[in-house]
N, C-alpha and C positions, 0 to 999 in steps of 0.2 A: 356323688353330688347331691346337696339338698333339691328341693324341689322349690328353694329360690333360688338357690344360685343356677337351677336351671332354665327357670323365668327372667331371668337377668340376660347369662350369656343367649341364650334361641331368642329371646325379645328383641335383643339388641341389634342381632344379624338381621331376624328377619325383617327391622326397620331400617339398617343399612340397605340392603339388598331393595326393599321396596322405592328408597330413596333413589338407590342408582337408576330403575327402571323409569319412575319420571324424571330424572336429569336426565338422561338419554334417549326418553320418549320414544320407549321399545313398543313396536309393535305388535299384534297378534301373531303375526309369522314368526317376527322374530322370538317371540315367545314359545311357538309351540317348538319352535327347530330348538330352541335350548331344552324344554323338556325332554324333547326326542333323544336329543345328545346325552344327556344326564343317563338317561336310561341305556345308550349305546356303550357309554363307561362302566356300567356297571355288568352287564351283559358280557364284553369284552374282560373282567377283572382286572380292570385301570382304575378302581377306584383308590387302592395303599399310593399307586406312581402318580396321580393326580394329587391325592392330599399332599406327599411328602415333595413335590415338586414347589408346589405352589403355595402352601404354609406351613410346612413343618420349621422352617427359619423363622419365624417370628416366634412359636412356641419355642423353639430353641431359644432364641437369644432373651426371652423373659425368664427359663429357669437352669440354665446353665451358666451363660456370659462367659469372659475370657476361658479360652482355650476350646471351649467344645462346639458342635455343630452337629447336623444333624445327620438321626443314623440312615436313610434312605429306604426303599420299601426290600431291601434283598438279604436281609438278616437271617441266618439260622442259627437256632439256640443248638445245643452239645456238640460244637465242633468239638475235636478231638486233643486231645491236654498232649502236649511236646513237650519231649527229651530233651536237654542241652547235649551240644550245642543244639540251638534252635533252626530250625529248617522247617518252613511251609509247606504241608503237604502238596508235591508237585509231580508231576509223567516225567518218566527218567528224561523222555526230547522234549520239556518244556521249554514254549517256545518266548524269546525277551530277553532283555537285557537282565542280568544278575545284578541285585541290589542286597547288601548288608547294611541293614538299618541298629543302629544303637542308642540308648538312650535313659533317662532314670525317670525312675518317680518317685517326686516329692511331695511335702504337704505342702498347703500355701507359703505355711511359714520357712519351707526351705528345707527342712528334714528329710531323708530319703526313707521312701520305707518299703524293708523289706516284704515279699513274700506279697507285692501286689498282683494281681491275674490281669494279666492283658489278652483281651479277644478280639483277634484280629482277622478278617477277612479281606477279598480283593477282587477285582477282575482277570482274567487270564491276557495272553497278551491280543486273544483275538477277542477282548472285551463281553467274554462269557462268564458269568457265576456260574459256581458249581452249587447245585441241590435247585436250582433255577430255571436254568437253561439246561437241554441235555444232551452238550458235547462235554464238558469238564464231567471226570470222574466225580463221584459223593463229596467232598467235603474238600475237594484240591483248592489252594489256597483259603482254607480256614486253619486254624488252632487255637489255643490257650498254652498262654506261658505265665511264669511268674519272674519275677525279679528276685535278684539276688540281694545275699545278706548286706550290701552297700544301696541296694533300690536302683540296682543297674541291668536292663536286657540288653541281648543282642539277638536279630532273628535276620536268617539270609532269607529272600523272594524273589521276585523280579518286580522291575518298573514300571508300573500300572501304567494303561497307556488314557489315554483321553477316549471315552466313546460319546455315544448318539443314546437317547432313552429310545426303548422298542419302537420301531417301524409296523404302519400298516393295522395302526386302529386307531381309536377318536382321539390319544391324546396328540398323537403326527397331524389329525386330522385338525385341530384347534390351533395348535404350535403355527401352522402353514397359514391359515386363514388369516391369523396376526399378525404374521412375517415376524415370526420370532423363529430361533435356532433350537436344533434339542442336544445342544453339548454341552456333556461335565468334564470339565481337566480332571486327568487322571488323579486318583486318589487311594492313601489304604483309609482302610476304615478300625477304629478301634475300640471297643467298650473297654476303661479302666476302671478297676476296684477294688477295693481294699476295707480288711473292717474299721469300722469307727469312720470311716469317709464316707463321701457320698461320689456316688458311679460318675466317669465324666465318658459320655459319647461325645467323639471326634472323627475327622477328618484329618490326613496331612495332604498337604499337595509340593509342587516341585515346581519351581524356578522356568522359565520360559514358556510353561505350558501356553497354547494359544488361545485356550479358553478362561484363565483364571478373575479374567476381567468381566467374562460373561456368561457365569455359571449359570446353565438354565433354573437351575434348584438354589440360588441365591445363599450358598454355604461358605464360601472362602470366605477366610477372614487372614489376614498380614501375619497373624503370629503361629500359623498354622502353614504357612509357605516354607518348606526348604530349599539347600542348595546342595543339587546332587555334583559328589566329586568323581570321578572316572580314575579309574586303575588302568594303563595299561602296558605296564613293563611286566617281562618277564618274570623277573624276582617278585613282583609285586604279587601275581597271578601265583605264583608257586608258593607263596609264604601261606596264600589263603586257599589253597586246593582250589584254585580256578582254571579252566582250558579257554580260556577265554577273558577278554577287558570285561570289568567289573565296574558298579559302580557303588560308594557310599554315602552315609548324610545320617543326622543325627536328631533327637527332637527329644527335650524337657516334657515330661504329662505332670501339671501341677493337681491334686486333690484336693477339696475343702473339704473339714472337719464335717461329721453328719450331724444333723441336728439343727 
């Protein structure tokens, strides 16, 4: 960044922010409890789950737009490149529903194209990241895959469930003060790429979630909702090496041209 356009964007905040303080004719107290707080975030390591709660959506939707959303603060780079068929690294008693996701990637203009990387990570079913949190093994529910010579994947996982952001430091402690909620409808998470395009981080979500209306991290958007369908005959289970109902759903990742 120049050293205007740094004067520009920090000018501009800090004459926002000073604005709000006289329309709300904040306090010395309430002043110093905000400072205190700012520092209890930073102290606690809620500053990536405060920024990407609470603007990473607007920076999303200025340089993405249709299809992508934002990545959250639980990303780890060299998850591990997957065999076909594709399978998420998982504990042989992974616990959830079993989901086969399939789908292509195109360019805007509709082409499919081959040999794109999809990095896809998730929550477990008891809403832990692995490399995160430390009950999920290193990297369980990450990979990279590619698409095939038609721009077509298929990856089995399970069904992300809906959780709560960490309990038990300043950002619960803010969320509560405001009476606001700390749930995200479950979601996978996915960076697409391909050369000559440019990367699209996304979100998918799923059909009845109870939270999809009131994401605390302000990420759903309509054409990132699917519809999960359920397997559960016999034959059905048996075609697809399942011991168990199963469930599927499908999702388009469109790419823009880079540049």
């Amino acid at each position: 960044m120049t050293t205007e356009r740094v004067a520009t964007v920090v000018g501009d905040l800090v004459n926002r922010i000073n604005d709000a303080i006289a329309k709300h004719e904040v306090t010395y107290d309430e002043y110093r409890a905000a400072v205190n707080y700012l520092i209890r975030v930073g102290e606690a390591g809620e500053w990536p789950l405060f920024t990407d709660v609470f603007f990473e959506h607007t920076v999303e939707q200025l340089n993405q737009g249709e299809g992508g959303t934002i990545m959250g603060p639980y990303y780890v780079p060299d998850a591990p490149w997957l065999e076909r068929p594709y399978v998420l690294p998982m504990r042989e008693d992974e616990k959830g529903d079993p989901l086969i996701l399939s789908g292509t990637v195109r360019s805007t203009s509709g082409d499919p194209i081959p040999g794109a990387v999809l990095d896809m990570w998730q929550a477990d079913a008891d809403t832990n990241y692995s490399n995160i949190q430390q009950e999920p093994p290193p990297f369980n529910l990450r990979g990279k895959m590619t698409t095939d010579e038609n721009g077509e994947f298929e990856v089995r996982t399970i069904v992300p469930p809906y959780y709560h952001l960490p309990r038990g430091g300043p950002m619960e402690e803010l969320l509560k003060a405001a009476g606001w909620h700390d749930f995200r409808p479950g979601h996978l998470h996915f960076i697409v790429s391909a050369d000559g395009y440019t990367p699209l981080t996304t979100q998918l979500y799923f059909e009845g979630d109870r939270y999809l209306d009131s994401d605390v991290a302000s990420a759903v958007k309509p054409e990132l909702i699917l519809t999960l369908r359920e397997h559960d005959s016999p034959e059905e289970m048996d075609a697809r090496g399942m011991t168990k109902p199963f469930f599927t759903t499908s999702h388009e990742f469109r790419l823009k041209p880079a540049g």
